[in-house]
FIVO-662118 format. One record per residue (C-alpha): residue number from 1; x, y, z. Coordinates in Angstrom, 3 decimals. Layout:
> NUM:X:Y:Z
...
END
This chain:
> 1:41.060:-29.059:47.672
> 2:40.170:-32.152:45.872
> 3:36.327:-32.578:45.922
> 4:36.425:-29.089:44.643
> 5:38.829:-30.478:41.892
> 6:36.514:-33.191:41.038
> 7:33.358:-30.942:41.875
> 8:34.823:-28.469:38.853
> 9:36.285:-31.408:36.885
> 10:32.424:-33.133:37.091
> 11:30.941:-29.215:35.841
> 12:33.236:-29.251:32.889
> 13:32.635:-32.584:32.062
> 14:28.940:-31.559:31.919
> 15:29.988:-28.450:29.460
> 16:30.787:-31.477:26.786
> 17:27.523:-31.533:24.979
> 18:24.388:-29.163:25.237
> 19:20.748:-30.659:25.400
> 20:17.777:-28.756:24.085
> 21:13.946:-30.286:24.550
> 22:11.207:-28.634:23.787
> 23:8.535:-30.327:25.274
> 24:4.218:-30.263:25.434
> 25:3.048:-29.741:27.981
> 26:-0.865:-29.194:28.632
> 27:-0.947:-26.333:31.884
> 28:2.188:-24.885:32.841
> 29:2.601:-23.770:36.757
> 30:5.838:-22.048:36.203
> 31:6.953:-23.216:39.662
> 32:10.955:-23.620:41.204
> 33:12.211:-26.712:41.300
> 34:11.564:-27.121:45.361
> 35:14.312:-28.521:47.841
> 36:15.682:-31.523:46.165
> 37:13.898:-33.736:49.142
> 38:10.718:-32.463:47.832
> 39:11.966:-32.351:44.189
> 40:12.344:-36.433:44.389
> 41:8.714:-36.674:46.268
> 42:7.431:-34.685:43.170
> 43:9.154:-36.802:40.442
> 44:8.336:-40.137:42.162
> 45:4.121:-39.463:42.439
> 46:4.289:-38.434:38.533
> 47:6.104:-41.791:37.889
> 48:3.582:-43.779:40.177
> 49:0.729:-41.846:38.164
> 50:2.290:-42.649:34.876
> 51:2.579:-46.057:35.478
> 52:-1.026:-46.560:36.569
> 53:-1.977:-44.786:33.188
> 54:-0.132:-47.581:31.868
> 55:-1.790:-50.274:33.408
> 56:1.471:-51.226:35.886
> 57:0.261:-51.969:39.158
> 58:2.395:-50.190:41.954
> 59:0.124:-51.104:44.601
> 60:3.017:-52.419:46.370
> 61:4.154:-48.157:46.689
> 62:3.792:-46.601:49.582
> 63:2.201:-43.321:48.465
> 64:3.436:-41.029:51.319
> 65:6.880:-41.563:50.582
> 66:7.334:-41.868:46.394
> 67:10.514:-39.817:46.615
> 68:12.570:-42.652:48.507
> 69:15.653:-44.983:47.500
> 70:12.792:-47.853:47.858
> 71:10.502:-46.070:45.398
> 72:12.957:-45.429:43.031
> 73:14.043:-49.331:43.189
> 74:10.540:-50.268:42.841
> 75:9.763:-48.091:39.481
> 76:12.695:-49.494:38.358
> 77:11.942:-53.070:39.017
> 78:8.360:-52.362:37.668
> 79:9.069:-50.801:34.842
> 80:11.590:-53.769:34.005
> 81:9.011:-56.190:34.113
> 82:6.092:-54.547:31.887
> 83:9.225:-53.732:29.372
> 84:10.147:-57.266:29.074
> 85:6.350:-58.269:28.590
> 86:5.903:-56.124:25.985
> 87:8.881:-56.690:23.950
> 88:9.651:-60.561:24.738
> 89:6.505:-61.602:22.807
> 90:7.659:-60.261:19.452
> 91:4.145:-58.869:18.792
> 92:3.872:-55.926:17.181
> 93:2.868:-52.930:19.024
> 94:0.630:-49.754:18.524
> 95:1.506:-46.556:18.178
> 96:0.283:-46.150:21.887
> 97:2.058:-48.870:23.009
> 98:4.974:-47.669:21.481
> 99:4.670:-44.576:23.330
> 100:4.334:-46.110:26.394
> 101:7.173:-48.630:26.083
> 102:9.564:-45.251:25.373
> 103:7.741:-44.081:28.758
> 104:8.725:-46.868:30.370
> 105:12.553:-46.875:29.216
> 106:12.343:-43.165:30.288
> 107:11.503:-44.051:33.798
> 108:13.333:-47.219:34.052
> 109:16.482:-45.266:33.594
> 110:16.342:-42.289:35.437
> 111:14.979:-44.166:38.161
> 112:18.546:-46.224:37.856
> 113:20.168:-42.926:38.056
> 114:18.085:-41.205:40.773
> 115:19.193:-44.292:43.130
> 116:22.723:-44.147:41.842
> 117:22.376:-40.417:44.311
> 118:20.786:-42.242:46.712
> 119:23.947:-44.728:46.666
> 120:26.284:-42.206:46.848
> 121:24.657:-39.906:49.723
> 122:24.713:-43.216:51.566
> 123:28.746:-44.000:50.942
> 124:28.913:-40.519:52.771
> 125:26.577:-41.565:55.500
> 126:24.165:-38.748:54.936
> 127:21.526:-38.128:57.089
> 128:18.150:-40.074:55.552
> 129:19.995:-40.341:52.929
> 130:17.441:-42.613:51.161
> 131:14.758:-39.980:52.025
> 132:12.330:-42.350:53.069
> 133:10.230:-39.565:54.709
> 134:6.415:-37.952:53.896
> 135:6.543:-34.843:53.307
> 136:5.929:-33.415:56.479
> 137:9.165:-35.204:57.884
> 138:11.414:-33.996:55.992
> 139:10.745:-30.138:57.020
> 140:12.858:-31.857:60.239
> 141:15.537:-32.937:58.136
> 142:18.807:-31.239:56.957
> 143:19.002:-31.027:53.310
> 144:20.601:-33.468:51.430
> 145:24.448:-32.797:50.436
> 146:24.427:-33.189:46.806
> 147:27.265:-32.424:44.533
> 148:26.586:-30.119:41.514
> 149:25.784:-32.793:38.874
> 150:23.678:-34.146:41.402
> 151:21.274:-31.321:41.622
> 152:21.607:-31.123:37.495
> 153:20.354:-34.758:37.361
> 154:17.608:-34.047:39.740
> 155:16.755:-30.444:38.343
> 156:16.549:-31.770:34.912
> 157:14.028:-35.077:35.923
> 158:12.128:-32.811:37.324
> 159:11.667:-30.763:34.967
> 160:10.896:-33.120:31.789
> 161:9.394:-35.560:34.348
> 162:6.609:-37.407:32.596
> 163:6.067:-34.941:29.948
> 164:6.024:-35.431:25.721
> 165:9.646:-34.188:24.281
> 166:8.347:-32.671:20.875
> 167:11.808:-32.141:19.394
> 168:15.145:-32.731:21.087
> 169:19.140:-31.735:19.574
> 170:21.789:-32.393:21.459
> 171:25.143:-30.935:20.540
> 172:28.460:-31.887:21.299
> 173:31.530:-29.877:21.709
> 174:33.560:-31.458:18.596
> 175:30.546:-30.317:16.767
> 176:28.311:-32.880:16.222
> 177:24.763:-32.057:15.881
> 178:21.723:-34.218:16.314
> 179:17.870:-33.518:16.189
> 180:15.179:-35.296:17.073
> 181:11.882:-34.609:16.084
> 182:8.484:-36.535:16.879
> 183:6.880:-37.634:13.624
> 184:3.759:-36.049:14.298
> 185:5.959:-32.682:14.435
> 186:8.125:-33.066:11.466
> 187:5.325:-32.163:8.668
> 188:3.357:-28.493:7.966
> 189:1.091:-27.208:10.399
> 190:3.760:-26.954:13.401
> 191:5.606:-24.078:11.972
> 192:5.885:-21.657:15.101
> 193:6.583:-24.948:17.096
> 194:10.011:-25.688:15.328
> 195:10.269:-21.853:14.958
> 196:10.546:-22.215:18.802
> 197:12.799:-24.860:19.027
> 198:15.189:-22.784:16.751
> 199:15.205:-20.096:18.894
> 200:15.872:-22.072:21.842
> 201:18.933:-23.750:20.664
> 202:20.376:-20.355:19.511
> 203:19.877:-18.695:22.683
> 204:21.280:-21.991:24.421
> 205:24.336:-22.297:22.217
> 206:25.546:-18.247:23.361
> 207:25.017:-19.153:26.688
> 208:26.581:-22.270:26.678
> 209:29.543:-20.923:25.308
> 210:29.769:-18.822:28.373
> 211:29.616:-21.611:30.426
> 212:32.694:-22.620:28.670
> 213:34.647:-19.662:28.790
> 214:33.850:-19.627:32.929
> 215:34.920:-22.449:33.315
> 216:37.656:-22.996:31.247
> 217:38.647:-19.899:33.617
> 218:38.231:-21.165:36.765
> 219:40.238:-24.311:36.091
> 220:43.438:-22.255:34.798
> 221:43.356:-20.829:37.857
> 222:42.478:-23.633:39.976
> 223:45.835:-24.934:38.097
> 224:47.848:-22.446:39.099
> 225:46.545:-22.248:42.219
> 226:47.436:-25.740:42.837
> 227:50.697:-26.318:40.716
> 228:53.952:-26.000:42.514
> 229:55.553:-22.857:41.825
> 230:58.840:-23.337:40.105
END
């Protein structure tokens, strides 16, 4: 009764502020996200790619298994030292080296996060739980045991992975709102663009508020359920 306490405690916790990106991207597949096993192979070869096209060497990867805790250690490590070589000099930096040092924060951190999984799948002594596997190993493999905000985290890397956010707003439940909009964005000429971030955070917002309602639900009666009946 517990971890589904904490599972549902963790989902409303979630519920406390909304995130909307709208993001370029330059070909859209319109694939799932696949089993997370394969999800965290997918996300790890677009942050080895990434980092190439920023001149990091990750020669010390091993290609055939990018989705692993080791990976994920190693972008992080990485990514950690090219930050601190661009910013430690005090030298001013171009707009493309801007753009890459955000890039690099990006994958520094959810590569910190990824692991943090990874840490907890191996408190539970999961099977692989570092998923240090190709591809073709893992159809072998039992799938990993991940709690609900664990497949959010995952889902939602995968998704944005290395991609441009255009515009992001982020709302929280006391009713603070924040936008953020790429400079390039914010003048005339990308109309239909913010038109379509508009409509996105509308159409969010209803559903998030049934979110809410569902689960503000299903902990009254989790509380009944487990309150002692007088």
């Amino acid at each position: 009764m517990s971890s589904i306490t904490d599972q549902i405690r963790t989902v409303a916790v979630d519920l406390v502020n909304l995130e909307i990106n709208t993001i370029i991207k330059p070909n859209i597949t319109g694939g799932k996200m696949p089993d997370p096993r394969h999800a965290l192979i997918d996300i790890g070869k677009d942050y080895c790619f990434k980092l190439r096209d920023l001149n990091v060497d990750t020669g010390g990867l091993d290609l055939e298994r990018l989705g692993s805790y080791a990976a994920f250690d190693g972008f992080r490590k990485l990514t950690k030292t090219e930050i601190s070589r661009l910013t430690e000099a005090g030298a001013t930096l171009t707009p493309t080296q801007e753009a890459g040092l955000y890039m690099l924060y990006r994958i520094r951190d959810m590569s910190g996060q990824i692991n943090g999984v990874f840490e907890d799948l191996r408190s539970r002594h999961e099977e692989k739980w570092d998923n240090d596997c190709t591809r073709e190993e893992i159809q072998n493999l039992p799938q990993l045991r991940l709690t609900p905000h664990q497949i959010a985290l995952i889902r939602k890397v995968w998704e944005i992975g290395v991609e441009e956010i255009a515009m992001q707003t982020v709302i929280q439940l006391d009713g603070d709102v924040i936008t953020r909009i790429q400079p390039e964005y914010a003048h005339g000429g990308h109309e239909a663009l913010l038109a379509m971030h508009r409509e996105a955070v509308i159409t969010s917002v209803d559903f998030w508020k049934e979110l809410i309602g569902i689960a503000t639900s299903l902990l009254q009666s989790l509380f009944r359920l487990i309150s002692p009946i007088r």
